[in-house]
N, CA, C and O atoms as a GROMACS GRO file, in nm:
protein
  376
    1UNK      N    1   0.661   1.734   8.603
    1UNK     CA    2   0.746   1.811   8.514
    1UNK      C    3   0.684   1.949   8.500
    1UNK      O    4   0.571   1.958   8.452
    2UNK      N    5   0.755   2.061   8.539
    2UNK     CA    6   0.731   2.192   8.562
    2UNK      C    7   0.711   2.256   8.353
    2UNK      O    8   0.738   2.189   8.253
    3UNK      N    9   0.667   2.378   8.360
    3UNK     CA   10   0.632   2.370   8.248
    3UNK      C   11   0.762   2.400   8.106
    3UNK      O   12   0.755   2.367   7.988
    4UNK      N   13   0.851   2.462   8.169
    4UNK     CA   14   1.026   2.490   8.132
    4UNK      C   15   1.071   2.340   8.123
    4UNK      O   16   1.133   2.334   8.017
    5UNK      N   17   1.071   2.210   8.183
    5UNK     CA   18   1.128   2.111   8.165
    5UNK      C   19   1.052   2.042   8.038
    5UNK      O   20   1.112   1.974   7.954
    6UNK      N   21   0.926   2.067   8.036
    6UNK     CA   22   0.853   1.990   7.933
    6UNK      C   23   0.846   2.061   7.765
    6UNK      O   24   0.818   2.013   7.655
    7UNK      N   25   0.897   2.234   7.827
    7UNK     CA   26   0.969   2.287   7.703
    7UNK      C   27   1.070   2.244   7.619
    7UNK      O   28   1.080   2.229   7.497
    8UNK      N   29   1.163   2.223   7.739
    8UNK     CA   30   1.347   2.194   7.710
    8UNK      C   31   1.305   2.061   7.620
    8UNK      O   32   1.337   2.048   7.502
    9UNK      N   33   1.208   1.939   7.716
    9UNK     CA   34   1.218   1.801   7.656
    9UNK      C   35   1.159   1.856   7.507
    9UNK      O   36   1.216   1.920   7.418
   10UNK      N   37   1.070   1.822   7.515
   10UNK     CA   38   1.005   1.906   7.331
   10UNK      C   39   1.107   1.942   7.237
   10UNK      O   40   1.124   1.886   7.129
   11UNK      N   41   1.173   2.038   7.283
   11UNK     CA   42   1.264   2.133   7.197
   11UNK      C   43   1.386   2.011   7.156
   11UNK      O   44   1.442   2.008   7.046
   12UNK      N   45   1.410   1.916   7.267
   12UNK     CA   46   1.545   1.846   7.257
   12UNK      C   47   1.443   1.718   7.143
   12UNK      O   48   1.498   1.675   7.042
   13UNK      N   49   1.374   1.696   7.159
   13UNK     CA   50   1.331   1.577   7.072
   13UNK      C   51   1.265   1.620   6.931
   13UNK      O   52   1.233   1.544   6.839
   14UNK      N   53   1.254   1.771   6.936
   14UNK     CA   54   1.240   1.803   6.806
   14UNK      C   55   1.378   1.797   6.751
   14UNK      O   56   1.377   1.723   6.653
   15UNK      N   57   1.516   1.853   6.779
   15UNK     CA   58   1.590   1.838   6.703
   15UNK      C   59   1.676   1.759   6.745
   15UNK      O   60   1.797   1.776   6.729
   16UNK      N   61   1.619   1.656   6.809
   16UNK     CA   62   1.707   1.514   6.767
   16UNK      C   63   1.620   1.470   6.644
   16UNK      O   64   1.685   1.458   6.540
   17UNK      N   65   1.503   1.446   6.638
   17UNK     CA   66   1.423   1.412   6.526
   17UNK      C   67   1.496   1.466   6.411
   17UNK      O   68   1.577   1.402   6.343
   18UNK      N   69   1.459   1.600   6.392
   18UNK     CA   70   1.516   1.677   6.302
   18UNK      C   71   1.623   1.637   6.244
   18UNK      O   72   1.642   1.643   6.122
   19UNK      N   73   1.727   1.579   6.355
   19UNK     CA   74   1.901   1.626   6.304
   19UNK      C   75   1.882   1.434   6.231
   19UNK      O   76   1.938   1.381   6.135
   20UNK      N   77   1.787   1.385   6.324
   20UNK     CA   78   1.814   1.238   6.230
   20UNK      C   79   1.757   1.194   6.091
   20UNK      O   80   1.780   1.101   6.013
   21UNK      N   81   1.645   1.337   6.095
   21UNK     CA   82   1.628   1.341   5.937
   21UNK      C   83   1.713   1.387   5.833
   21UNK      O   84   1.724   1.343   5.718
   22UNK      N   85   1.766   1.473   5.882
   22UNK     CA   86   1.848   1.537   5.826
   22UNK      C   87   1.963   1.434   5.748
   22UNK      O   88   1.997   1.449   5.631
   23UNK      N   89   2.016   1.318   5.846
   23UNK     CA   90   2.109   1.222   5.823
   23UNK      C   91   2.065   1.172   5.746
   23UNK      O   92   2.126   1.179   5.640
   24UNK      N   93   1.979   1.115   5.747
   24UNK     CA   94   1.921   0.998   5.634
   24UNK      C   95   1.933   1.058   5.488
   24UNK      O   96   1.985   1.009   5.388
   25UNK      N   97   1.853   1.204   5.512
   25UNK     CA   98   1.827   1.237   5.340
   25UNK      C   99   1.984   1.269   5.290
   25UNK      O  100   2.019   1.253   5.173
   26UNK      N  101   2.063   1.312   5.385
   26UNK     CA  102   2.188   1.308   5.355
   26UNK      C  103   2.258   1.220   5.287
   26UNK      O  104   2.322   1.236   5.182
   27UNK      N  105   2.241   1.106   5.366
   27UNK     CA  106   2.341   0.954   5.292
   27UNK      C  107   2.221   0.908   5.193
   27UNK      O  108   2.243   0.827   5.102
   28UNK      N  109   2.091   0.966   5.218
   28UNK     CA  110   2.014   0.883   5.040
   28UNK      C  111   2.034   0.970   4.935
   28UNK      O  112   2.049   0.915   4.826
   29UNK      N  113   2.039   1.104   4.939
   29UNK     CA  114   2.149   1.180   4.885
   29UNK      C  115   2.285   1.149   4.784
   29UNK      O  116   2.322   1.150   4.666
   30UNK      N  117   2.330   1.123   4.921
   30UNK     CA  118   2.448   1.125   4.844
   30UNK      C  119   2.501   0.972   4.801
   30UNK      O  120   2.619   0.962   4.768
   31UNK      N  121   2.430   0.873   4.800
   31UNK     CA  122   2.364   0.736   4.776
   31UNK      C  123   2.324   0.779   4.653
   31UNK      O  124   2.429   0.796   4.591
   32UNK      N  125   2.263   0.797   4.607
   32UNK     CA  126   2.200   0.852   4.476
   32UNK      C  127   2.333   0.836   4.357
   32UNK      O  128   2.340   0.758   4.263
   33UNK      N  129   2.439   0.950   4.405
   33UNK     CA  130   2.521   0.972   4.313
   33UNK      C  131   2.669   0.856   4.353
   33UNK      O  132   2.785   0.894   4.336
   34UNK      N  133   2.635   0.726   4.403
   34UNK     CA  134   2.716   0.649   4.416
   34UNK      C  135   2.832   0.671   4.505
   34UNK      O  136   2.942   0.624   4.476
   35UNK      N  137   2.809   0.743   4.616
   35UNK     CA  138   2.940   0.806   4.642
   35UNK      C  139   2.888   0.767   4.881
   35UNK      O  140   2.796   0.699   4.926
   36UNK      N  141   2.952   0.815   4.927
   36UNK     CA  142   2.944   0.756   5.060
   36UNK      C  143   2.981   0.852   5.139
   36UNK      O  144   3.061   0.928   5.086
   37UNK      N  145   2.950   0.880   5.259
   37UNK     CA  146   2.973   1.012   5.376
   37UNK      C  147   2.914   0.940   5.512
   37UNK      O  148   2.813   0.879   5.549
   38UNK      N  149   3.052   0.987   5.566
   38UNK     CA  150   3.038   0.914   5.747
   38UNK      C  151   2.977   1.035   5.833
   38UNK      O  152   3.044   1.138   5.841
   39UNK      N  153   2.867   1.027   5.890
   39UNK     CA  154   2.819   1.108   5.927
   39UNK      C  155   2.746   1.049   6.114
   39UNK      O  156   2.640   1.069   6.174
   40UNK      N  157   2.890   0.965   6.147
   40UNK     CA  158   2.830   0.887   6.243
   40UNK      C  159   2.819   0.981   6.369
   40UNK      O  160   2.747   0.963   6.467
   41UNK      N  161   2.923   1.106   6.341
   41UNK     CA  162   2.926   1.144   6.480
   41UNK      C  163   2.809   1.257   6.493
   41UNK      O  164   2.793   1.311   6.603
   42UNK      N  165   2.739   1.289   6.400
   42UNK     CA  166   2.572   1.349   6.421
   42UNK      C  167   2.467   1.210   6.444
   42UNK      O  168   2.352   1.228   6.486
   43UNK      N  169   2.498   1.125   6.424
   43UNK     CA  170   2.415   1.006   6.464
   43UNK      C  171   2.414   0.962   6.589
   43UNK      O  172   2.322   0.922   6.660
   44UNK      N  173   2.544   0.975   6.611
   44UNK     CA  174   2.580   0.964   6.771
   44UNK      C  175   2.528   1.106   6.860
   44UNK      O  176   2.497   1.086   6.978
   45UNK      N  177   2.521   1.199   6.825
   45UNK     CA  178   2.423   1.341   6.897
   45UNK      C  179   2.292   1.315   6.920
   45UNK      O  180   2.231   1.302   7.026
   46UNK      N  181   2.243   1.306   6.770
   46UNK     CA  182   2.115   1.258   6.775
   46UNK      C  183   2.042   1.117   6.883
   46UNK      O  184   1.927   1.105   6.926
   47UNK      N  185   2.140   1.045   6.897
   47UNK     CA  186   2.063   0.914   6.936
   47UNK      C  187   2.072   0.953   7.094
   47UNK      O  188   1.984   0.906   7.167
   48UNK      N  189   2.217   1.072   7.175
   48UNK     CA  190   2.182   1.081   7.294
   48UNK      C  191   2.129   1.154   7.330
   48UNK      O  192   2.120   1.169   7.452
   49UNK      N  193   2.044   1.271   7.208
   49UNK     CA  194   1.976   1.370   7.240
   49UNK      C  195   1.808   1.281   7.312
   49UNK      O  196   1.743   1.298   7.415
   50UNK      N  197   1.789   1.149   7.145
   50UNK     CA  198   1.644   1.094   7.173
   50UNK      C  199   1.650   1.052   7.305
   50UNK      O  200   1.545   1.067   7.367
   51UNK      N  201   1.776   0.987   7.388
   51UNK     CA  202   1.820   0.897   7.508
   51UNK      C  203   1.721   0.980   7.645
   51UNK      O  204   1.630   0.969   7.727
   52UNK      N  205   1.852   1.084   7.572
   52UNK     CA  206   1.805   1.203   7.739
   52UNK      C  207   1.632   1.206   7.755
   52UNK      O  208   1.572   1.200   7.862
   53UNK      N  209   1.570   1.219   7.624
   53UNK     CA  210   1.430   1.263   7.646
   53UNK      C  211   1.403   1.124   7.703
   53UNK      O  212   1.409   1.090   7.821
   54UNK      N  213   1.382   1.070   7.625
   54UNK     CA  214   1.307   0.956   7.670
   54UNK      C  215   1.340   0.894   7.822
   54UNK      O  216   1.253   0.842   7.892
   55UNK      N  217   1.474   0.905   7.860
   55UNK     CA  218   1.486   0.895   8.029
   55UNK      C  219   1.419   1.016   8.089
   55UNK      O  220   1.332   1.001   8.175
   56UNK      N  221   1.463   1.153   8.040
   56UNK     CA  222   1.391   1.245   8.107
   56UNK      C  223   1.151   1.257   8.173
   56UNK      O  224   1.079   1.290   8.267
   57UNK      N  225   1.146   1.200   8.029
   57UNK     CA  226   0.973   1.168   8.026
   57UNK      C  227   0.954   1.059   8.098
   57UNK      O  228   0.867   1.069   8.184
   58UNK      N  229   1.026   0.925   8.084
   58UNK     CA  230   1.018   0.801   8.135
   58UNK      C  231   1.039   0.858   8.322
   58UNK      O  232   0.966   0.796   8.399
   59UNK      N  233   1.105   0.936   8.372
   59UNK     CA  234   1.098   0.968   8.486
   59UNK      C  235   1.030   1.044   8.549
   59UNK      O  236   1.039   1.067   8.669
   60UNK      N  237   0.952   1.095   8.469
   60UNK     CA  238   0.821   1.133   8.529
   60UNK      C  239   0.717   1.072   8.574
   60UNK      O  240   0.632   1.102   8.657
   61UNK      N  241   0.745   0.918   8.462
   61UNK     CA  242   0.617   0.859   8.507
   61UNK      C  243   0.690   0.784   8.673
   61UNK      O  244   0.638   0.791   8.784
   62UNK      N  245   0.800   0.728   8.640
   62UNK     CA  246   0.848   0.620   8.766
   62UNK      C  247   0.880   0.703   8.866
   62UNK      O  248   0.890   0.644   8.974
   63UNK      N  249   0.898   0.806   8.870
   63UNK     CA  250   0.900   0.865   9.030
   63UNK      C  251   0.728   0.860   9.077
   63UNK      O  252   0.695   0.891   9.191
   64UNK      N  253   0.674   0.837   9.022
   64UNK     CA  254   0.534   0.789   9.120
   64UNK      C  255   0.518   0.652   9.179
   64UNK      O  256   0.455   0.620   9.280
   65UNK      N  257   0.563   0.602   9.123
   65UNK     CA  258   0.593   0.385   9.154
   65UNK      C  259   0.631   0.385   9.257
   65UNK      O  260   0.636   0.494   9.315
   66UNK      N  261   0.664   0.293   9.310
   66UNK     CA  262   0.712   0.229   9.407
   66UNK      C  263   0.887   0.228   9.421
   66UNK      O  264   0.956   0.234   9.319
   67UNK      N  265   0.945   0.220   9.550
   67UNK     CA  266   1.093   0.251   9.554
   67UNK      C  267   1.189   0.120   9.440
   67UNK      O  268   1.305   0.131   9.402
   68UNK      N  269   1.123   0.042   9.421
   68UNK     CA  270   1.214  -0.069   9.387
   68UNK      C  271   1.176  -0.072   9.218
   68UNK      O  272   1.239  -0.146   9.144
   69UNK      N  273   1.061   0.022   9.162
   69UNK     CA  274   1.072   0.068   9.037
   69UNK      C  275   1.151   0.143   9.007
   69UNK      O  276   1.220   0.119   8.908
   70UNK      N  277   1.170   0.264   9.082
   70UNK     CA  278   1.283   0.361   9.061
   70UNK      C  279   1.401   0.326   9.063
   70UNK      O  280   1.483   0.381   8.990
   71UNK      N  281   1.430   0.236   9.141
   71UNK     CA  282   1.555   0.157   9.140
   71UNK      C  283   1.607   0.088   9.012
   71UNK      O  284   1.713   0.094   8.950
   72UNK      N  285   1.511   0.032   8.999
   72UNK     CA  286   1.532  -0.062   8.831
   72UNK      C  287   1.548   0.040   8.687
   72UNK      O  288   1.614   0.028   8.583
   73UNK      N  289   1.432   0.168   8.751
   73UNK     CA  290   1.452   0.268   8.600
   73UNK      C  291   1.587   0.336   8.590
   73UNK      O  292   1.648   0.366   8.487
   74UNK      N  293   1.622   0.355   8.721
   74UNK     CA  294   1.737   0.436   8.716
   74UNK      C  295   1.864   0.380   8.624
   74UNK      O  296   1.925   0.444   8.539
   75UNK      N  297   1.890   0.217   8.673
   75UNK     CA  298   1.936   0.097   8.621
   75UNK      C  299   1.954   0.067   8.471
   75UNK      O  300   2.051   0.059   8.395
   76UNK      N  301   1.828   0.056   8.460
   76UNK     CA  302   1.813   0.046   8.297
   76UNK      C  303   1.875   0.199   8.238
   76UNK      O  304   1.973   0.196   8.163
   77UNK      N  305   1.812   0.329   8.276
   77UNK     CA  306   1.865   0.426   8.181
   77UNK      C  307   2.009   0.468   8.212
   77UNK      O  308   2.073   0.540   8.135
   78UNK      N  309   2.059   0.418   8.338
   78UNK     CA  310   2.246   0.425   8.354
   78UNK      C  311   2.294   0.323   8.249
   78UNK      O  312   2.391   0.360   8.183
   79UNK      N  313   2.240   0.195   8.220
   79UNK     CA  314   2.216   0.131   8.107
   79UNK      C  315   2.209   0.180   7.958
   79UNK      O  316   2.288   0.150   7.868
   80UNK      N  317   2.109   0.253   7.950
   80UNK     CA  318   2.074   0.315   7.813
   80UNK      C  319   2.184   0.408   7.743
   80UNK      O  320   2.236   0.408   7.631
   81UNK      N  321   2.199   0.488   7.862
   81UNK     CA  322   2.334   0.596   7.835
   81UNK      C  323   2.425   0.516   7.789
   81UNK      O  324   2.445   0.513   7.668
   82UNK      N  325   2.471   0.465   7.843
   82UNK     CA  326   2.583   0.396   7.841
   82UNK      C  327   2.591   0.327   7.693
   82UNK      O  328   2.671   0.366   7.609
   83UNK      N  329   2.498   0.219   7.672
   83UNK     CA  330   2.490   0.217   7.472
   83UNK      C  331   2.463   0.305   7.429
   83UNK      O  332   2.548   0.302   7.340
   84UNK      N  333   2.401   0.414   7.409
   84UNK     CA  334   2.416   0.514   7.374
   84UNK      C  335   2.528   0.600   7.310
   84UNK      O  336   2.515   0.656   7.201
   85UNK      N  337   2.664   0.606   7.402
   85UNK     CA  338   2.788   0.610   7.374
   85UNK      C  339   2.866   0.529   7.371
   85UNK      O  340   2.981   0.539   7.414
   86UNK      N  341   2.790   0.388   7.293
   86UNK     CA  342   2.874   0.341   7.260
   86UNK      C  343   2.984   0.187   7.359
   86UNK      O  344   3.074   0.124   7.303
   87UNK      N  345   2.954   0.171   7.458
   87UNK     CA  346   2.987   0.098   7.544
   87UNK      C  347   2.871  -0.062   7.500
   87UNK      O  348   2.755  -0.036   7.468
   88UNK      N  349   2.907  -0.182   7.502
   88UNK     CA  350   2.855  -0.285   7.472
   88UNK      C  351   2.843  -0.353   7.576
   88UNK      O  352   2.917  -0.315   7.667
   89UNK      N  353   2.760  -0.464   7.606
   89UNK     CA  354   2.735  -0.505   7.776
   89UNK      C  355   2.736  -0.686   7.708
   89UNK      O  356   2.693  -0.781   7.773
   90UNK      N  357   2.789  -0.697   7.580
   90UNK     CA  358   2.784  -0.825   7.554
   90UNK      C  359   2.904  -0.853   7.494
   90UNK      O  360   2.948  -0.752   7.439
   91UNK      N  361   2.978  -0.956   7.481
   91UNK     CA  362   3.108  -1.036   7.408
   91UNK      C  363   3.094  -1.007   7.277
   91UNK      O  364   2.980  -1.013   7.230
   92UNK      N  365   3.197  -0.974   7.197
   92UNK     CA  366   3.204  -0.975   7.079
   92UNK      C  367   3.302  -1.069   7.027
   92UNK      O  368   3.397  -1.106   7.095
   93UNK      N  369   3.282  -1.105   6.915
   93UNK     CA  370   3.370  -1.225   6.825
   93UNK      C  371   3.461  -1.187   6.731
   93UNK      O  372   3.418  -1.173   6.616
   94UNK      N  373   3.625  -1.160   6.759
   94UNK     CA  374   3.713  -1.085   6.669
   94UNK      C  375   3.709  -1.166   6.570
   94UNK      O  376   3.772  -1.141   6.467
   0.00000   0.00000   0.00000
């Protein structure tokens, strides 16, 4: 990871961090005064901001492995994304 990519990652996981603090004190907030705020679709930013990093860092390490690691990481984080936004890979019970 060149030294601009390990910027970008940093910068993106500071304010996913950030934006998910932000949420919380928000709804304990406004929890406080008995009252409720949907604030899912910054939760949903936040969680594919943490996604990207953590595939982005996680692929630094597995492009050194072996071909059939990379294969599997790739797997899992086409995986990850994917809950991420929201897609479920298991049966649900109406």
């Amino acid at each position: 990871m060149n030294k601009d990519q390990a910027k970008l990652m940093s910068i993106i996981s500071f304010l996913a961090l950030m934006l998910t603090a932000a949420i919380h004190l928000i709804v304990f907030i406004v929890g406080l005064f008995d009252g409720s705020i949907n604030l899912g679709w910054l939760s949903f930013i936040a969680n594919i901001m943490l996604t990207v990093v953590v595939i982005g860092v996680g692929w630094q390490y597995a492009k050194g492995l072996s071909k059939v690691w990379k294969i599997i990481f790739i797997v899992v984080s086409v995986l990850a994304i994917l809950a991420a936004v929201g897609v479920t890979f298991y049966p649900t019970k109406n």
